[in-house]
N, C-alpha and C positions, 0 to 999 in steps of 0.2 A: 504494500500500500504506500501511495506516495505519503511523504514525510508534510505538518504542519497543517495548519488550520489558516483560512485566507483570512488576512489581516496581521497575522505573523509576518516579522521582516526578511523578504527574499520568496516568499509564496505567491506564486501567480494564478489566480483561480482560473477552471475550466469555464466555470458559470459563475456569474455575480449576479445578485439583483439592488435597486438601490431605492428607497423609499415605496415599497412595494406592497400596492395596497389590491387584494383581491376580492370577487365577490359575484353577485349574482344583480343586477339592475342595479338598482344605487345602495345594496345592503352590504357591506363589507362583513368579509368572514377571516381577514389577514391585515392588519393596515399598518402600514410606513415601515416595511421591512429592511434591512441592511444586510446584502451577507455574500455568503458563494461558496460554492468546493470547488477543492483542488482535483487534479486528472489522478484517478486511480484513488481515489477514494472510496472507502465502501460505508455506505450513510444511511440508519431507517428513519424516518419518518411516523412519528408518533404521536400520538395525542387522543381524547376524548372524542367521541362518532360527534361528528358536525362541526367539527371544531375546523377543517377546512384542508384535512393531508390529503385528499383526491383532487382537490379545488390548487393544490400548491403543483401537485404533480403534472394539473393539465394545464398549466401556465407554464411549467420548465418545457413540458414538450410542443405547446407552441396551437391547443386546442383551445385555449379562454382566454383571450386578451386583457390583460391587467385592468382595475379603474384608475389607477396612476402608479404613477414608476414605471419600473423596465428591469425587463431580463436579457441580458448579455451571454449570450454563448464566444467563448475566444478560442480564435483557431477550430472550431469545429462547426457543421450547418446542421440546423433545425433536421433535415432530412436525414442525417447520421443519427437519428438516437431511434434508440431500439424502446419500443413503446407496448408493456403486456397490460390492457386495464383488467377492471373487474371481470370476472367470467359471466356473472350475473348483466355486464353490461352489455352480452354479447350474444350472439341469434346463429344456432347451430341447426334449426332445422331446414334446412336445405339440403338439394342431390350435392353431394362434393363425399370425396371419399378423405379418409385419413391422412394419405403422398400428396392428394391435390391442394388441399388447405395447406399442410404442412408446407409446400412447395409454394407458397405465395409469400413466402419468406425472401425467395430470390428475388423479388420484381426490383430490385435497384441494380440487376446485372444483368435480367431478362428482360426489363418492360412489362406490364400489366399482361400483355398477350404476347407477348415472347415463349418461342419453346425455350425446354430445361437443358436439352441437348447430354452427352453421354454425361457429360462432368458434374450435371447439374441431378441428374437421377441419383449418380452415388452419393454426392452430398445429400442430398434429401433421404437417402438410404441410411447414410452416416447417423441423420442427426435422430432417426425415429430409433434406430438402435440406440442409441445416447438414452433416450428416453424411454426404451422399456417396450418401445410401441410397432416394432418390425412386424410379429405375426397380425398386426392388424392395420395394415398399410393399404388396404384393397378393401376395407369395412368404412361403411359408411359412418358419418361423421355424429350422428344422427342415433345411431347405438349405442355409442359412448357412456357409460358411465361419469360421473364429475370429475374423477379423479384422473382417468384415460384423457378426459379433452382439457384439464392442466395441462399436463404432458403434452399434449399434441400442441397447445400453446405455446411451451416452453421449447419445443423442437421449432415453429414457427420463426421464434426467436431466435435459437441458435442458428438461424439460414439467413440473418437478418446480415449477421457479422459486424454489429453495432458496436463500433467501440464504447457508445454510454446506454446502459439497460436502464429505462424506469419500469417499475412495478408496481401496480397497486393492489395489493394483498393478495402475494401469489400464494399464498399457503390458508388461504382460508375455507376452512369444509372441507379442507381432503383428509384423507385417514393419515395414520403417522405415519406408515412406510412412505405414501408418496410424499408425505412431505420432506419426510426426511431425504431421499433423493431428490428431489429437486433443489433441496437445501446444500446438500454436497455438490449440484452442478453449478448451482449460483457462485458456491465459494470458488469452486473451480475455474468458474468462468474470469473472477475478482483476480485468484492467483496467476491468471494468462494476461494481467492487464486493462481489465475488462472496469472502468467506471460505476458503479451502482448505488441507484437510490432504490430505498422500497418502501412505500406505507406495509406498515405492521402493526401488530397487536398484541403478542405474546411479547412481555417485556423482558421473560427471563433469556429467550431467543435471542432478544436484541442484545444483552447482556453477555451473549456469550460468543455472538457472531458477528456483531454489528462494533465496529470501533467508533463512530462519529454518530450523532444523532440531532437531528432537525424534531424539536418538541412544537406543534403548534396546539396555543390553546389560549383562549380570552383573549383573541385576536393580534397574537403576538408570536413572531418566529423565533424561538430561540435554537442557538446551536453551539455545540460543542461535544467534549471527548465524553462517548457512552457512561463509563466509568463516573463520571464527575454531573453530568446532566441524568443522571437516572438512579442515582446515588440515593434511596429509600428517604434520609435524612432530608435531602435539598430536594425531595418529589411533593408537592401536595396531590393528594387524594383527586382532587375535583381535574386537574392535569389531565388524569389518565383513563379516567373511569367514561 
């Protein structure tokens, strides 16, 4: 993980944001924020439900337009970041099999209707083995279990080749196995380089996996080292709950 928190001297963030105020019509759910990480950071995103960590994440990838301030991506484009939301936010009943979804991962080496060609099948090959999901690459999308169309998400993702992953609660509702692999590919993905934010909700997770933490709550971003930001003593109850 890169070294330091932006605003330490000699730290260049990937992303900054500066008096960052978010929301829905004129209702603020974030306002007058300061802040940013650095590349190779790995950061969850935590806070009380409503408190605005889905609302913060689709403003870094470029879905909700601030009501004032601004977010800076440096050295990298909006179109580079790798983007898994809710699953609940998402519509799997449709004809598309497991390879073909999975394989919409490529469209920034294919085009929207570009074939996958040899290179692009094994990689799509590659990544549903990564995730468990090879004997069911020819099953429709449609049969899935919750925890199977994770995975086919999380392979989606790995086809993305995004140097920065946002996630908004990839591990929520699935059983422990799949969590926990997907948990081990995330880190994995972290230890290749791999930039990552994720809204979460298991705090002990964060604790153990997570070294940087974005707390939003009573319309305030705070952030710093997991460790010292979630420190039971410096947590109030209403925070997290």
């Amino acid at each position: 993980m890169a070294g330091g928190l932006v605003g330490d001297p000699g730290v260049t963030p990937l992303v900054s944001w500066e008096r960052l105020t978010l929301g829905y019509g004129t209702t603020p759910v974030l306002k007058a924020a300061h802040g940013g990480l650095v590349a190779g950071s790995l950061t969850a995103v935590v806070g009380p439900n409503g408190a605005g960590k889905s609302t913060l994440l689709k403003a870094l990838v470029g879905l909700l337009r601030p009501l004032a301030g601004r977010i800076d991506w440096h050295g990298i484009r909006r179109q580079q970041l790798g983007w898994l939301p809710q699953q609940a936010a998402l519509q799997f009943d449709f004809p598309i099999t497991v390879a073909e979804l999975a394989s919409l991962g490529r469209w920034r080496r294919t085009g929207l209707w570009g074939a996958l060609g040899g290179c692009g099948q094994q990689a799509v090959a590659a990544a549903l083995a990564q995730v468990g999901l090879t004997a069911l690459a020819q099953q429709e999308v449609v049969t899935l279990s919750g925890g199977q169309r994770q995975r086919l998400l999380f392979a989606r993702l790995l086809l993305e080749e995004a140097p920065v992953l946002l996630l908004d609660e990839p591990f929520a509702a699935l059983d422990s196995s799949t969590a926990a692999d997907l948990l081990a590919l995330l880190m994995q993905l972290h230890r290749e380089g791999r930039t990552i934010i994720a809204v979460l909700h298991d705090l002990e997770l964060v604790r153990s996996h997570f070294p940087e933490t974005l707390l939003v709550a009573d319309r305030q971003l705070l952030h710093g080292p997991t460790a010292q930001l979630l420190a039971p003593a410096a947590l109030p109850m209403r925070a997290v709950q």
